[in-house]
C-alpha positions in Angstrom: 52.0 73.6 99.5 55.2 73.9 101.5 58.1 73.8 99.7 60.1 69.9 99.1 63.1 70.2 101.1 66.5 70.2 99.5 68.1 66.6 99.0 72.3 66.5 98.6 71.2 65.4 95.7 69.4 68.2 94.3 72.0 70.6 95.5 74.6 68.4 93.9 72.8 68.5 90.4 72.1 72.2 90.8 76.1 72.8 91.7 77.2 71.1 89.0 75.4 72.9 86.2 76.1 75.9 88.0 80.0 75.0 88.0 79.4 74.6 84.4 78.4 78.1 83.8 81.5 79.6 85.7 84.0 77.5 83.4 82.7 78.9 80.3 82.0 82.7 82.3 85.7 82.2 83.4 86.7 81.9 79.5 89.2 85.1 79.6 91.6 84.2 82.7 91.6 80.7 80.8 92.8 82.4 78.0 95.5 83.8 80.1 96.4 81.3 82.0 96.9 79.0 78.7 99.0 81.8 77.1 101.2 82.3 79.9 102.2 78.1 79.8 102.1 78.5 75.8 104.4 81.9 76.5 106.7 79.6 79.0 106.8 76.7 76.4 108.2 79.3 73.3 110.6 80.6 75.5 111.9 77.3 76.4 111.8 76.1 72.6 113.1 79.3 70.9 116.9 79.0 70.8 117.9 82.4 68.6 117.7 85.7 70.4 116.1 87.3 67.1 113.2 85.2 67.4 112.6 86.1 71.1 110.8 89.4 70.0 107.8 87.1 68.9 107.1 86.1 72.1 106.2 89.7 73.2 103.9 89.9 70.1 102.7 86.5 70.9 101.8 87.7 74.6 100.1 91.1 73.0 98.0 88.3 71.1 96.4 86.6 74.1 95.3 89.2 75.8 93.8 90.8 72.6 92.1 87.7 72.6 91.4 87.7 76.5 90.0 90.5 76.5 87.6 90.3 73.1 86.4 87.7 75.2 85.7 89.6 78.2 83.6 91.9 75.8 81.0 89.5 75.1 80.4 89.6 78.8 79.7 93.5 79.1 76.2 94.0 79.3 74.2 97.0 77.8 71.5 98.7 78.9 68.3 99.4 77.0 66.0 101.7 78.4 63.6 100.3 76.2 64.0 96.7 77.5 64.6 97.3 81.0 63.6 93.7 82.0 66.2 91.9 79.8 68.9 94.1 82.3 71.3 91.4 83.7 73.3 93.3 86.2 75.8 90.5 86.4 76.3 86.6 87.8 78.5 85.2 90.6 80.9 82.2 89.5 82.1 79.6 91.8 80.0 79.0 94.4 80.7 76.9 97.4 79.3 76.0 100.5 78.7 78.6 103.0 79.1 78.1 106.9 75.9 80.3 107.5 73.4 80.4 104.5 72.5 77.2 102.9 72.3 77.1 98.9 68.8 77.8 97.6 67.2 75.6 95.0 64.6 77.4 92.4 63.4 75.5 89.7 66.6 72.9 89.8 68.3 76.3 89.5 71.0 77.3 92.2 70.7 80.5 93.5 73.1 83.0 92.4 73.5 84.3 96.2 77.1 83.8 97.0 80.4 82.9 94.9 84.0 83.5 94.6 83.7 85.9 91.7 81.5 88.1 89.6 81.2 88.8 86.4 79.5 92.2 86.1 80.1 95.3 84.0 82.7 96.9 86.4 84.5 93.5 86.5 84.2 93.3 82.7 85.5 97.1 82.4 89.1 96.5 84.2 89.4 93.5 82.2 89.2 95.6 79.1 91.3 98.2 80.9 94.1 95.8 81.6 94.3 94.3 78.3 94.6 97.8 76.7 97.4 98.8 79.2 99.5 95.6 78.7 99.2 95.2 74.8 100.2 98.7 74.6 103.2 98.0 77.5 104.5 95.0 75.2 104.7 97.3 72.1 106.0 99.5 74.4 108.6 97.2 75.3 109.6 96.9 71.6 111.4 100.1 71.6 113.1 100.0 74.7 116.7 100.0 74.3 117.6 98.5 77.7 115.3 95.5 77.2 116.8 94.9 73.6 120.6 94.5 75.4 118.7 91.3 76.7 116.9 89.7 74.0 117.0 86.3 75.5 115.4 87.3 79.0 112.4 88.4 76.7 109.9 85.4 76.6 110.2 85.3 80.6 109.5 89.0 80.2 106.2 88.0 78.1 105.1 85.2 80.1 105.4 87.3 83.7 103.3 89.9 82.5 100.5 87.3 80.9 100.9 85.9 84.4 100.6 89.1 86.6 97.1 90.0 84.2 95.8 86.8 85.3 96.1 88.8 88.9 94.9 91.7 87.6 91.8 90.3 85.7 90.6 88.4 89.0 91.2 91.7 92.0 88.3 93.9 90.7 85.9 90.4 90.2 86.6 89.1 93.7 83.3 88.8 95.9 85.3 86.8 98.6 88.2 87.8 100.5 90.3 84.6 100.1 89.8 85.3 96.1 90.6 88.8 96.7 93.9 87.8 98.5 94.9 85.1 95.6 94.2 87.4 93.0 96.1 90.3 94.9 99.3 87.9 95.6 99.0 86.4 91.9 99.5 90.0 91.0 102.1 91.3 93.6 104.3 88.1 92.6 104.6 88.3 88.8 105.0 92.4 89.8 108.6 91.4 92.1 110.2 89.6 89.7 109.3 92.8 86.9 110.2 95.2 88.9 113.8 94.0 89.6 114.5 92.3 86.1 117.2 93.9 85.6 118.8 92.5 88.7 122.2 93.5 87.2 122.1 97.2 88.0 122.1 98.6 91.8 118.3 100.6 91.4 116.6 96.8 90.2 118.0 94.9 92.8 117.1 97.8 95.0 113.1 97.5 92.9 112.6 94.3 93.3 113.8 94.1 97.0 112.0 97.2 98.2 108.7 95.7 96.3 108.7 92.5 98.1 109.5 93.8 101.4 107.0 96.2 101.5 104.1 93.8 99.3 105.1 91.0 102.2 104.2 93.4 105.1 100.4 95.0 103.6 99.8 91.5 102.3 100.0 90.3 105.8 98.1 92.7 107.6 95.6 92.7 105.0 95.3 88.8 105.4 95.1 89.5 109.3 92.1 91.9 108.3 90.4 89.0 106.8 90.7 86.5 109.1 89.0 89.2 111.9 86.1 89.7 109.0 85.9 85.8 109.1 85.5 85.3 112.7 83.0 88.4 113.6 80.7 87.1 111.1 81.7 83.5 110.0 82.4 83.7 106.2 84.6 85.3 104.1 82.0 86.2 101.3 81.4 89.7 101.2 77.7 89.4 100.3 77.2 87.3 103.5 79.3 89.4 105.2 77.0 92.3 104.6 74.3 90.7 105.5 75.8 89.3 108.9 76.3 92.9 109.6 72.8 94.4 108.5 71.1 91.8 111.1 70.6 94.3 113.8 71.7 97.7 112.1 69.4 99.5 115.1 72.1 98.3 117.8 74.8 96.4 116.1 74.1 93.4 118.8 76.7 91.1 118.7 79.5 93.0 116.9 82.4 93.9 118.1 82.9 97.5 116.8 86.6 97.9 117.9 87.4 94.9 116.0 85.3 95.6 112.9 87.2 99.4 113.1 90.3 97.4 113.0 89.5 94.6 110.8 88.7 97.5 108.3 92.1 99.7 108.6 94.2 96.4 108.2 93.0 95.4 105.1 92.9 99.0 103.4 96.0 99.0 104.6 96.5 95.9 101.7 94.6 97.7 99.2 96.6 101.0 99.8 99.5 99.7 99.6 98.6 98.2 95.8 97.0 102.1 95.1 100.1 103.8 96.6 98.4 105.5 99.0 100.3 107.4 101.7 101.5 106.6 103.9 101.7 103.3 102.0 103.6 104.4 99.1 106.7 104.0 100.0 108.0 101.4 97.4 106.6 103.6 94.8 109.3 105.9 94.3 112.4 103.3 94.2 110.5 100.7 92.4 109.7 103.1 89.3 113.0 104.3 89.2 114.4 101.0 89.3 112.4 98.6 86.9 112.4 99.1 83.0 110.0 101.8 82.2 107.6 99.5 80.6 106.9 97.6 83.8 107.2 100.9 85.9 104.0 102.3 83.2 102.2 98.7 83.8 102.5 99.2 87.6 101.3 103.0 87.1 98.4 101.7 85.2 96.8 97.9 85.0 98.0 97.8 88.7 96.7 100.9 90.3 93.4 100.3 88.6 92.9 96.7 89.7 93.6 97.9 92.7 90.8 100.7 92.7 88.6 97.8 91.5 89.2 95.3 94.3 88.8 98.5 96.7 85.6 99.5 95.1 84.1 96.0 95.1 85.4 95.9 99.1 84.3 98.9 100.5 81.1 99.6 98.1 79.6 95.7 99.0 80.9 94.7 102.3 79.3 97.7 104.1 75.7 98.2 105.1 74.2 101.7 104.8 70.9 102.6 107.2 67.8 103.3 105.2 67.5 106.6 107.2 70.2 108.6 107.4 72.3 106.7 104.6 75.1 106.7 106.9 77.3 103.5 106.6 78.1 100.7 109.6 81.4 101.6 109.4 82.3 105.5 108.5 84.8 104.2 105.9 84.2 107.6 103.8 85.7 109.8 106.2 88.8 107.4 106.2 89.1 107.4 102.9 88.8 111.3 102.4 91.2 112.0 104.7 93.7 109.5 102.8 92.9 111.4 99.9 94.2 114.3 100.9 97.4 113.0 102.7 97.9 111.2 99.7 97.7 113.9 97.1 99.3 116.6 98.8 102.3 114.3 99.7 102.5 113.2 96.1 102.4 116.4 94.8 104.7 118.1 97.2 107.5 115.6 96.8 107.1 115.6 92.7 108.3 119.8 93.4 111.8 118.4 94.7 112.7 115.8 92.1 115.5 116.6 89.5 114.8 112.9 88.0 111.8 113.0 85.4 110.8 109.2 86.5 111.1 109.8 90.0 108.9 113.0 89.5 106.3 110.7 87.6 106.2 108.2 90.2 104.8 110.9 93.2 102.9 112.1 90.6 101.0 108.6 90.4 100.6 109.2 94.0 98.9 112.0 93.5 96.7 110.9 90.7 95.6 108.1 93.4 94.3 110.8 96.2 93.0 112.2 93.1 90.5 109.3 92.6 90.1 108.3 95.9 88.4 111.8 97.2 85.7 110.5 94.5 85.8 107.3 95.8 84.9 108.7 99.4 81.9 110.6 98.6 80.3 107.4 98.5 77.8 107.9 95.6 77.7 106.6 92.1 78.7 109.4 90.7 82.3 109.1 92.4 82.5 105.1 91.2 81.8 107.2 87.1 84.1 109.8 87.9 87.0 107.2 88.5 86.0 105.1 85.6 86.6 108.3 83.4 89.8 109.0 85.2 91.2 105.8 84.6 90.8 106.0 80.9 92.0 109.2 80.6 95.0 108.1 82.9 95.9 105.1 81.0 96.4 107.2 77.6 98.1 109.9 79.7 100.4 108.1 81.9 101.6 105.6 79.0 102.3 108.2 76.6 104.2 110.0 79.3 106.0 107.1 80.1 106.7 106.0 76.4 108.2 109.8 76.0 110.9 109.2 78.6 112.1 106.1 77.4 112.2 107.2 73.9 114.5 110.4 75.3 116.3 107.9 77.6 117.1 105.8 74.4 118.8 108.7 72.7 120.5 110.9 75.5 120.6 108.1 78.0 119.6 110.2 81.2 116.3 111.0 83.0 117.5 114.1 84.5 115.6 117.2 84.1 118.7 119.4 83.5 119.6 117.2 80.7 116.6 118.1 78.7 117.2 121.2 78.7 117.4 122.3 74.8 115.9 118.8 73.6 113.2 120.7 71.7 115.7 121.9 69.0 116.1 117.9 68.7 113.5 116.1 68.8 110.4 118.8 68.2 107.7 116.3 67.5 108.3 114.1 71.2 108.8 117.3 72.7 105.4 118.7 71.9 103.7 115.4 72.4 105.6 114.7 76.4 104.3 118.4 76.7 100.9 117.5 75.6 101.1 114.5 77.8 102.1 116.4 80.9 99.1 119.0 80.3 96.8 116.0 80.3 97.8 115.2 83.8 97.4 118.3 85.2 93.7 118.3 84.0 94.0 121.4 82.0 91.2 122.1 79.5 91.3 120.0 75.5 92.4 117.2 77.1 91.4 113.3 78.4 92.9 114.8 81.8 90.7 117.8 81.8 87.4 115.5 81.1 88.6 113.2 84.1 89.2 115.8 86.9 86.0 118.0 85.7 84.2 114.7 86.7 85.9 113.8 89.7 85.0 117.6 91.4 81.3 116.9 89.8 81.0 113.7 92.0 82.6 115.8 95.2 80.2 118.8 94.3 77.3 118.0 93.7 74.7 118.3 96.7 73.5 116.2 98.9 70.1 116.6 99.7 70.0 114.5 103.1 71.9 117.2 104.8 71.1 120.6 102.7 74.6 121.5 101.2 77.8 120.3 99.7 79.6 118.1 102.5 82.6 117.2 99.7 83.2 120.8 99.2 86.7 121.0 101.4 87.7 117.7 99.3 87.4 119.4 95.8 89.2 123.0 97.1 91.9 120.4 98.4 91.8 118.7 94.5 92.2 122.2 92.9 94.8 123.6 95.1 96.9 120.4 94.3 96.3 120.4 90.9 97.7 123.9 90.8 100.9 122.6 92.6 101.5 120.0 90.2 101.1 122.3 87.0 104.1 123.7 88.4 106.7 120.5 88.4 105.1 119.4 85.3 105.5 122.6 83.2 108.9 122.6 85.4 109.8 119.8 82.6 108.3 121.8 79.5 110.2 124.8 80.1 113.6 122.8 80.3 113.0 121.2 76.9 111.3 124.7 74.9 112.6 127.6 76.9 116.2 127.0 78.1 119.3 126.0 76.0 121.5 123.0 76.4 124.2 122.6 79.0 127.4 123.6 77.9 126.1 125.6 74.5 126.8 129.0 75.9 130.3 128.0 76.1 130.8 126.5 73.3 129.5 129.8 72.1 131.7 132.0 73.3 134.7 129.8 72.4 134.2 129.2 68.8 132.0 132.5 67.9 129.4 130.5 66.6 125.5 129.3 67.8 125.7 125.9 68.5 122.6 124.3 66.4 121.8 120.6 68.3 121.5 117.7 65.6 117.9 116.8 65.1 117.0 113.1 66.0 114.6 111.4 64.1 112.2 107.9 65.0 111.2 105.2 62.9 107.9 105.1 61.7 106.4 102.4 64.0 108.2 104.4 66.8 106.0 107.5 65.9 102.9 106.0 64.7 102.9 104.4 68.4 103.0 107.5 69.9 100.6 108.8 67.9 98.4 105.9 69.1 99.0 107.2 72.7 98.2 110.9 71.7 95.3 110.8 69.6 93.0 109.6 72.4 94.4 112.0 74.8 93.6 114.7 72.5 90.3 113.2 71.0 88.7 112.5 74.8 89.6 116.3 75.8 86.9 117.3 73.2 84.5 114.1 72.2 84.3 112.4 75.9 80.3 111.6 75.7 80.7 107.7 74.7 83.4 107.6 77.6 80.3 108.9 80.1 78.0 106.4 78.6 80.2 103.5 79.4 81.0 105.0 82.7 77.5 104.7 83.6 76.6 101.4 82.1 79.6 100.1 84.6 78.2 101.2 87.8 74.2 101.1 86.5 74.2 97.5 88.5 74.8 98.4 91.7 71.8 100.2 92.3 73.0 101.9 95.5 69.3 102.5 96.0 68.9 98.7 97.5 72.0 98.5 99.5 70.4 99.7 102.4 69.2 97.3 104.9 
């Protein structure tokens, strides 16, 4: 018998249980989005500067609780029970111009939505919580944010607010969703980077950030609305399949504009990953926010930012069944961004004299870094950035967290000013060292694990065209990573091998050595950074459960049936 056709009725009824299902799947940005009115409301009713400090705890609270909840949605794969595999569901659907909702069983199809809630969706969620509860302890020891104890329950609520952003980028399976999320981000982001709008580098932060975010958010928007009008929908399922309709001779696209529908919004997407020659904020911003928010930037939002880019260029694109080559040779674009990208970063870290500003080109680096895995285009590049990220996070904040707790006590992010600070403070001194040994990627540690897996995914062969065609990416990944050793250790050898300014001096007037007072932390101070060095150290050696998760994250896509 031929199927009943669909009544608005039956649709209706379908729609509404289905909108049911996203409310309770959409359970950790609630969360966040009650915490950051909640965070508003304590602000507003906390009248003692003393008590402000809660309201960073508080803030640490609700996205511990955000993201136990986005947890429960991580599903794991048994190989015994392959059938009970649920890659993931789309949330929020709505009606589509060109593909009418499907009814089976009273059951809406699960074709098309705004969002997804899928392991790699699930994974930043995690990742994001992690990096701002450890931020906002971070934040606790920051002597420039304590001269404003007041300003700190706006300082909670803004960065509840911006992982609302951050939770959504990487979920997005639309591009007007991917463009709320990214702007719910980018605007919580402004007003951190220039909160201390007092001082010349945060106005300077803040100004930069929004200048440049205004510009990429517009072409990226631009690059939408082309998307929308070659195919008629801005869902990026549909929009593969528009494009997959006549893969033979592309009949009725307009290449040039799908060429630069493409560049415009990774223009966007760069811009959030600070990719050159998009980076240009990067340097100033980092310099100029409070370290805190310049380590949430370097972290929560370059890996949203890798999500929503994964999701975009992974989904939107179809790949021939016969030669695997994609509609659009995004690969090659991204490969050569790579390369720009790190080699910039790193060649620009060798003439900094300012430890943060050194840090921030280094970010720039670490993004080339993951996007030469990102353009080989297989599953093992989506793993290998996965690892990196989580070896990045520890990394990156504990580097971070060292300069600030130097900072507190010298009051200067010059290199030439650490010079000696070993004889001081041994313990930070050995753990920043550790830290910047980590990002290099040399051997016992989480950095190590992350690039061995990053030239894995570039190495390995591809058996479509008899060799290695990544093999120029990964020599162009080793020879930077060899550059960078250089400013990194650059820092090292200021602290362990060269003696403070002015002690030879002081020497030879007075006749005697000049022995530097030793600085000592508090104990929450130095069990924190132990927290940040542990996993660095423990990941370096014991990284296997980190692989596991890594492939339970991209196990859905399947690339095997994304090719029309």
């Amino acid at each position: 018998m031929p199927p009943k056709p669909q009544t608005l009725e039956s649709i209706a009824h379908a729609v509404q249980g289905y909108a049911a299902i996203s409310v309770n799947s959409f359970a950790p940005e609630l969360i966040l989005g009650v915490g950051f009115l909640l965070a508003i409301l304590l602000d507003a009713v906390t009248r003692k500067a003393s008590s402000k400090r809660f309201s960073v705890i508080f803030a640490a609270v609700v996205l511990a609780i955000a993201g136990v909840f986005a947890a429960t949605q991580w599903h794991g794969f048994d190989a015994l029970h392959s059938h009970d595999w649920k890659p993931g569901f789309l949330i929020f659907p709505y009606s589509q111009t060109l593909f009418a909702p499907v009814i089976h069983a009273g059951v809406m199809d699960h074709g098309y939505g705004m969002a997804v809630v899928d392991n790699l969706s699930v994974f930043f969620k995690l990742l994001v919580s992690l990096a701002g509860i450890l931020v906002l302890l971070m934040s606790l020891a920051s002597q420039k944010l304590r001269t404003q104890p007041r300003r700190l329950g706006e300082y909670s609520s803004l960065v509840l607010g911006m992982s609302i952003g951050l939770y959504l980028m990487p979920a997005s399976t639309d591009l007007i969703m991917m463009y709320v999320s990214l702007e719910l981000a980018s605007i919580a982001g402004y007003i951190l980077a220039g909160f201390f709008r007092e001082t010349e580098h945060g106005a300077e932060a803040s100004l930069k950030y929004i200048l440049f975010g205004a510009l990429s958010s517009g072409l990226m928007i631009y690059g939408f609305s082309l998307f929308y009008g070659l195919t008629g929908t801005t869902n990026i399922i549909a929009i593969r399949q528009v494009l997959a309709l006549n893969p033979l001779t592309h009949a009725g696209t307009n290449m040039y504009l799908l060429w630069t529908a493409t560049v415009l919004v990774l223009v966007g997407m760069g811009y959030k990953i600070s990719a050159v020659p998009f980076h240009f904020w990067t340097p100033d911003v980092y310099e100029g926010a409070p370290i805190p928010v310049t380590a949430l930037l370097s972290v929560a939002s370059k890996a949203a930012g890798f999500g929503m880019l994964i999701r975009f260029v992974v989904f939107i694109f179809p790949v021939s069944a016969k030669n695997g080559a994609p509609l659009i040779d995004w690969q090659m674009m991204i490969a050569i961004g790579a390369v720009l990208t790190m080699t910039f970063g790193n060649f620009a870290a060798l003439l900094q004299s300012n430890v943060r500003r050194m840090l921030a080109y280094s970010t720039i680096a670490h993004s080339g870094y993951m996007l030469a895995a990102l353009a080989t285009g297989k599953a093992a590049g989506i793993v290998a950035i996965v690892i990196y990220l989580v070896a990045y996070l520890f990394t990156q904040l504990g580097a971070f967290y060292a300069v600030m707790l130097i900072e507190n006590k010298i009051g200067s992010e010059e290199i030439d000013e650490y010079r000696g600070l070993m004889l001081r403070t041994p313990i930070l001194c050995s753990a920043f060292v550790i830290f910047l040994v980590s990002l290099t990627g040399i051997p016992l540690t989480a950095g190590f694990v992350g690039k061995f897996y990053l030239l894995t995914a570039m190495l390995t062969p591809d058996p479509a065209v008899h060799g290695v065609p990544w093999l120029w990416l990964a020599v162009a990944l080793i020879l930077n990573s060899i550059v960078s050793l250089y400013y990194y250790l650059r820092v090292a050898a200021a602290m362990f091998l060269r003696r403070p300014i002015g002690a030879a001096a002081l020497e030879r007037i007075s006749g005697e050595i000049a022995r530097p007072q030793p600085t000592g932390y508090s104990v929450p101070v130095t069990v924190f950074l132990g927290v940040l060095l542990v996993p660095v150290l423990l990941l370096g050696v014991y990284f296997q459960p980190l692989v596991t998760v890594a492939s339970s994250v991209v196990r859905f896509f399947n690339f095997d049936n994304f090719r029309y």
